[in-house]
N, C-alpha and C positions, 0 to 999 in steps of 0.2 A: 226335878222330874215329877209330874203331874205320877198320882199312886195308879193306874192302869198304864202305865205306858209300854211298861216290859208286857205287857199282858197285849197289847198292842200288837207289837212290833211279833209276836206269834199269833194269835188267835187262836180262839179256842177251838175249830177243827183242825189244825194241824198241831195242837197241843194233842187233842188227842191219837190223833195217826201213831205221831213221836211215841207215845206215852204204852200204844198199841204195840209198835212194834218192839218198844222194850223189853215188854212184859211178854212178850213171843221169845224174844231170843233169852231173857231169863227160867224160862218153863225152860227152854231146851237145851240149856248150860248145862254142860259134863259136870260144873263143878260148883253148883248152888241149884240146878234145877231141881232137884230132887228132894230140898225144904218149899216145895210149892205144890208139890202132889196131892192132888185131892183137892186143892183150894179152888175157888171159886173166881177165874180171872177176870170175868166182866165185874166182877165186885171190885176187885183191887184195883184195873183199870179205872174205874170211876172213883174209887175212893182217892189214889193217886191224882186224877184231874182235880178234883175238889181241891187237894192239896196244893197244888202246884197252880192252879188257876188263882185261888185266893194269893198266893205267896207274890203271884205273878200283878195282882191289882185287878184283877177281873168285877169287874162291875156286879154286883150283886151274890156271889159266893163267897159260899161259906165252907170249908169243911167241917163233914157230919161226923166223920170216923171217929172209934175212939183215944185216945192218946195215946201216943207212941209206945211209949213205955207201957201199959195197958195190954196193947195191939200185939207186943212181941213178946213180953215177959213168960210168954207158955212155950217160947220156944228159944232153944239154946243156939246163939248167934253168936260168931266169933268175929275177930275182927279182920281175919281171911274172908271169910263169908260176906264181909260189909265192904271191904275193897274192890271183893269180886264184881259185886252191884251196883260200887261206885264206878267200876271202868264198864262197864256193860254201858249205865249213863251215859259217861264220857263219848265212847265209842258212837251210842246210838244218835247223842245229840250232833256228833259231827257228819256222822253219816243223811243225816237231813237238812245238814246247813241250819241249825238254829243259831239265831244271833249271839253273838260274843258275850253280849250281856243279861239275853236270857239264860245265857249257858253259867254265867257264872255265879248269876243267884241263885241259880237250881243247885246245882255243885257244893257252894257255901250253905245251905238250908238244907241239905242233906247231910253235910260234917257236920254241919251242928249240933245232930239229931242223934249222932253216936252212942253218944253215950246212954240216950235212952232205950239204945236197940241191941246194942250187943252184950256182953257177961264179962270181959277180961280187960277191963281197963285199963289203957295204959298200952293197948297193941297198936295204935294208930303208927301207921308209916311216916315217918320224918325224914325230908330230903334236905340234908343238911348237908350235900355236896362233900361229905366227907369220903362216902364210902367207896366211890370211882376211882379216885387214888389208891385205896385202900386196895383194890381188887388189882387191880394193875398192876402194882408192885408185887402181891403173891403169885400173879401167873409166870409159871417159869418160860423160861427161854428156850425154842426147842435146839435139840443137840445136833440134830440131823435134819439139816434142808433138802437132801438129795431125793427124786422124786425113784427110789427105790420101790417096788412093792413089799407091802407086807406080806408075809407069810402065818397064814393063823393055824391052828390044829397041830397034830403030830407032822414029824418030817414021815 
């Protein structure tokens, strides 16, 4: 694979459309929006593009920003916090149809990056197909199928 190809097969405005609407529906996450207040989105937008354009093979890019670890060590990132913006990703890359394999270097170049961004090592999510069993087996049986109503409150 020639080094632009993935970079190709998106382009660089609809990398940033992608990249635009991420960073919208992350500002207005219930549940990480509010480590972005105050910050300056067209800056992160672009510094992102740099990012993800070089990663992607982009013809003459560079990212300028400063190093991960650098960029987030003033601020306390958990590894809730880093999943939340991994599916935010996920989500936004499928919602725009980006291709399987731009999707999967972005995805992979983002775990990578973990450990530079977050404080609690060692929180990363493992799906080791264990735990679906796991849960199944604790959920009990219920006692009563009869489509009885409940009664809540005092009699």
């Amino acid at each position: 694979m020639k080094s632009s190809e993935l970079f190709d097969k998106i382009g660089g405005d609809a990398l940033r459309a992608v990249i635009t609407d991420f960073y919208a529906r992350i500002f207005d996450d219930i549940m990480i929006g509010f480590m972005f207040q105050g910050r300056d989105r067209a800056h992160l937008i672009d510094r992102e593009w740099e990012l993800i354009a070089a990663l992607l093979g982009a013809p003459g890019v560079t990212y300028s920003g400063r190093p991960m670890r650098t960029a987030h060590a003033q601020h306390t990132i958990f590894g809730g916090h880093f999943e939340r913006r991994l599916q935010i990703l996920r989500e936004t890359l499928r919602d725009h149809a980006v291709d399987s394999s731009v999707q999967q270097a972005w995805i992979d170049h983002t775990q990578a990056l973990r450990a530079q961004i977050t404080r609690d090592k060692g929180s990363e999510c493992k799906d080791t197909g264990e735990l679906a069993p796991k849960l199944a087996m604790a959920r009990p049986e219920p006692t009563d199928t009869s489509d009885k109503p409940i009664k809540l409150g005092r009699k």
